[in-house]
N, C-alpha and C positions, 0 to 999 in steps of 0.2 A: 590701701588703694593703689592700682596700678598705674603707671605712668608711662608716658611715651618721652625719648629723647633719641641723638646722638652721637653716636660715640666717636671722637674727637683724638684718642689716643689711647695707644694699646701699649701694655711695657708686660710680656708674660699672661700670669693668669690677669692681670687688673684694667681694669677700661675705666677711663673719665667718659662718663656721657652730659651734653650738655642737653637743658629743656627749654623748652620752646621762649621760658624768660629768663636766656640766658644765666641758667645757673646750674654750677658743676656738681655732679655728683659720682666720686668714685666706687665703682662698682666690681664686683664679682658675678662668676660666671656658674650654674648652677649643673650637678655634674651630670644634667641629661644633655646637654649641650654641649658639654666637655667628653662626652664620647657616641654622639649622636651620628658623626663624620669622624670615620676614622684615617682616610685618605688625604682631608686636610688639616694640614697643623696649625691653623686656626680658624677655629670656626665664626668669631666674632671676628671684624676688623674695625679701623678706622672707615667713618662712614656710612657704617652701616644702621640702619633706624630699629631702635628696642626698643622691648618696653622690658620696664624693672619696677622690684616693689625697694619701699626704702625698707633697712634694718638698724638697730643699734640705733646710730646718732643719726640724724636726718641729714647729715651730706655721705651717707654710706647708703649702697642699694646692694639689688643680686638680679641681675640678667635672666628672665624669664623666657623669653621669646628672642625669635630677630625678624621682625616683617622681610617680608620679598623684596630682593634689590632689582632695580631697573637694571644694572650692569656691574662688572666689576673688574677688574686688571689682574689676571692670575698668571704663577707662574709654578715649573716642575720643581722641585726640590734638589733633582741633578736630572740628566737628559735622558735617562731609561729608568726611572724613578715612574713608580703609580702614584706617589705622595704631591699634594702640591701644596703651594702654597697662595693665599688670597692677598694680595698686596694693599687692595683700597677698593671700596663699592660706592655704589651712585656717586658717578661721576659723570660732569658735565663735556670735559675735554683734559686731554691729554698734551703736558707740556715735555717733550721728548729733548733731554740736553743730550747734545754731543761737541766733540773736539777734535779737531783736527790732529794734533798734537800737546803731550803735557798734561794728562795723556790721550795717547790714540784710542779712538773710540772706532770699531770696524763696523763696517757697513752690514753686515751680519746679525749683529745686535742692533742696529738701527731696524731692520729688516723683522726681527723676532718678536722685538716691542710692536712695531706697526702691526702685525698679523695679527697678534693678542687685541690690538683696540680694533681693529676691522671687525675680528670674531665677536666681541660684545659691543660694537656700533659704538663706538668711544670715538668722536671727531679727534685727530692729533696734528699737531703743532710741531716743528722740528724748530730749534735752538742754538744756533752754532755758535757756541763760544769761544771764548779767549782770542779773540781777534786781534787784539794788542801783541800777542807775539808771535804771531805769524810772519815767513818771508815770503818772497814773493812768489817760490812754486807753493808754497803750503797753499797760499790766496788763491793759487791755479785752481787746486787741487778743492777746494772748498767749494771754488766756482761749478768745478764740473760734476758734486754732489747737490749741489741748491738746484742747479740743472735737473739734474735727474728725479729729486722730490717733489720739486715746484711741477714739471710736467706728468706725472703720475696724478698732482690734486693735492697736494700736502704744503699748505702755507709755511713758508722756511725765513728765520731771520738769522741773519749774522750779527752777533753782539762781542760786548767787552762788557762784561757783568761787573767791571771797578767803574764805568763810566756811566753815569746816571741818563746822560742825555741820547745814548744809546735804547736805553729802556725804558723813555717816557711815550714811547709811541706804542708798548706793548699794555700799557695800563687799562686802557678800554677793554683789552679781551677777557680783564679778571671780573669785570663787572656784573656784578649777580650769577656768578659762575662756582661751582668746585673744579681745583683746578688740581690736577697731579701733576707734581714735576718729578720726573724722573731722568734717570742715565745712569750712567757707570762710576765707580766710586772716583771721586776727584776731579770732576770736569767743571763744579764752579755752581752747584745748586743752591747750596745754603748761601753763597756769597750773591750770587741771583738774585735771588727774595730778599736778603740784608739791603740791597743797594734799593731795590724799587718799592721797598715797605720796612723802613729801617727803626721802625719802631716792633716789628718781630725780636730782631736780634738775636739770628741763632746763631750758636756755633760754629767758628770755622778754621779751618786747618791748609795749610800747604800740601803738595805731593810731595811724595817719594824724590826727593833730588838725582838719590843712584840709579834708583829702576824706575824712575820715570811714570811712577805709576799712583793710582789715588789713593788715600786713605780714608778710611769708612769715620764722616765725620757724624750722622746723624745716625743713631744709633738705634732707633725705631720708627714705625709711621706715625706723624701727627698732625692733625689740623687744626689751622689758623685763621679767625678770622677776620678779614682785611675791611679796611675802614671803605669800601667801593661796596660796601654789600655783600663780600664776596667769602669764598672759604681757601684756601689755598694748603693742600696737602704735600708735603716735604717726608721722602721718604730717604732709606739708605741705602746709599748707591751699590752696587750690586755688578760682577765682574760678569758673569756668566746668566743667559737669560733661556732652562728647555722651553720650550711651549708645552701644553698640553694636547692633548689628543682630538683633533679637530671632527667627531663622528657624524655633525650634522649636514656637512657640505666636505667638496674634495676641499683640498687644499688650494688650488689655485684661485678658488673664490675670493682671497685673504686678500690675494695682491693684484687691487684696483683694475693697473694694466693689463696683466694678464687675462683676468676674467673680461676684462670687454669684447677683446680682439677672439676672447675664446671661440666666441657665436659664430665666427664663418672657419675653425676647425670641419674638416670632412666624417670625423666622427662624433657624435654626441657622448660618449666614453671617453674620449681624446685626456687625457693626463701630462702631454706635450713634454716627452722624453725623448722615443721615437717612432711614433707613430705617423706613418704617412699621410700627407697633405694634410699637414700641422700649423695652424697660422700663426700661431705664439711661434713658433720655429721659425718660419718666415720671415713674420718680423724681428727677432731677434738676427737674424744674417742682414740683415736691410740696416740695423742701426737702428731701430726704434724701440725697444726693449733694451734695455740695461744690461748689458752681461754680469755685473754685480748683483743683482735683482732676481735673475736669473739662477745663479751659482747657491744666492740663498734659499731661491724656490727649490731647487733640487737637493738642499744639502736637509732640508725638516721633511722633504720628503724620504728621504734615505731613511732619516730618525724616525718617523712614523712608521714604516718599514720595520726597523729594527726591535720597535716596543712592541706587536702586533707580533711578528714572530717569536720575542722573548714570552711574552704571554699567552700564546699558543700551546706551548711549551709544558 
């Protein structure tokens, strides 16, 4: 008899799916499913809602089906890649870490992540951590990206992920939620979750002292779930983010600001490069647009450009 569940953790071909009374069952994937989608390199994720029959012993199953997700967080495999990859499906909101420094997380990849949650209506959260070793242009420099996301629409906190009292004001938001934390390797995710739910206790490691940069401490996606009701997804941080090919809408739909101000552009075409009497143009010389915002709208526009012509080809 078939059953519905969960899948909670993915390590290769194997999924732990949990059911509805809480009980695990490791599963396999059945090989219509294993080359159903050849474009992505996993067709099941954490997340995602199956159903499975059991085999062998009754905490062993085989992945039948995958019902339809409401959303999911995808990403390229590399930046002129058709391959992609699924990171996490039904999701409630997106927990976006970043760092000033220790290491540097660029606005780029800030910008790349947000696009991907706009594209499947993912609410996201920005995270600034390691606030403890900041000086005080770094605190500048913090200030005037909390600026720039807060006025766009993106709820932004500044934390120290070692200080508990930092992160008792963010526990409401996991409340009856799936929550993805993600960012770039080393910026303080799994020490994150450790401090505001320390009865997880996952894993965790230091950066790079020499190069300054993070090491990949969690080493696949897995969900957790939090004594609030809640579920809390902990992925591996990740240096480099392409997006996928956005076919439904241009591109400038992704980013909030842009598409508001788009509507009194002089051309209904307008792609706001340079096209005359441009009001995303406008406002970006006026100071209300981002030039960081901006630089990232042009530079995935270039990339989609580039994949479009390679596959032309």
């Amino acid at each position: 008899m078939s059953e519905e569940g969960r899948v909670i953790k993915s390590t290769g071909n194997f999924y732990t799916v949990v059911t509805s009374e809480m009980e695990k069952v490791d599963c396999i994937l059945t090989g219509r499913y294993r080359l159903e989608d050849l474009k992505s390199t996993n067709p099941v994720v954490v997340g995602d809602l199956v159903v499975f029959d059991r085999i062998a012993r009754e905490k062993q199953g085989r992945i039948i089906d995958v019902l339809e997700r409401k959303n999911y967080i995808i990403r390229k495999s590399s930046k002129l890649s058709k391959t992609y990859q699924v990171i996490a499906a039904n999701i409630d909101q997106l927990f976006l870490m970043a760092t000033i420094a220790y290491p540097k997380t660029f606005p780029e990849f800030i910008d790349r992540y947000l696009v991907t949650a706009e594209a499947y209506s993912i609410p996201s959260i920005l995270l600034f951590n390691k606030t403890d070793l900041y000086d005080h242009t770094q605190f500048g420099y913090l200030k005037e990206l909390m600026n720039t996301y807060t006025k766009i629409g993106y709820p932004c906190y500044a934390v120290s992920s070692l200080n508990k009292n930092h992160l008792i004001k963010l526990e409401k938001l996991f409340i009856d939620k799936i929550t993805l934390i993600a960012g770039n390797s080393g910026v303080g995710k799994s020490t994150f979750i450790n401090t505001l739910f320390p009865d997880l206790n996952l894993k965790t490691q230091e950066i790079s002292n020499h190069h300054q940069k993070g090491k990949h401490t969690t080493t696949f996606v897995e969900m957790f779930p939090l004594p609030c009701s809640g579920y809390i997804i902990d992925t591996p941080g990740i240096k480099g983010f392409g997006i996928i090919d956005m076919e439904n809408e241009p591109l400038f739909h992704y980013f909030p600001e842009l598409f508001r101000i788009s509507k009194y552009c002089k051309y209904y075409n307008c792609i706001h490069v340079n096209e005359p009497d441009c009001a995303v143009i406008d406002a970006l010389e006026k100071g209300e647009i981002s030039l960081s915002r901006y630089k990232s709208y042009l530079s995935l526009l270039e990339e989609q450009k580039d994949i479009n012509n390679k596959y032309r080809k």
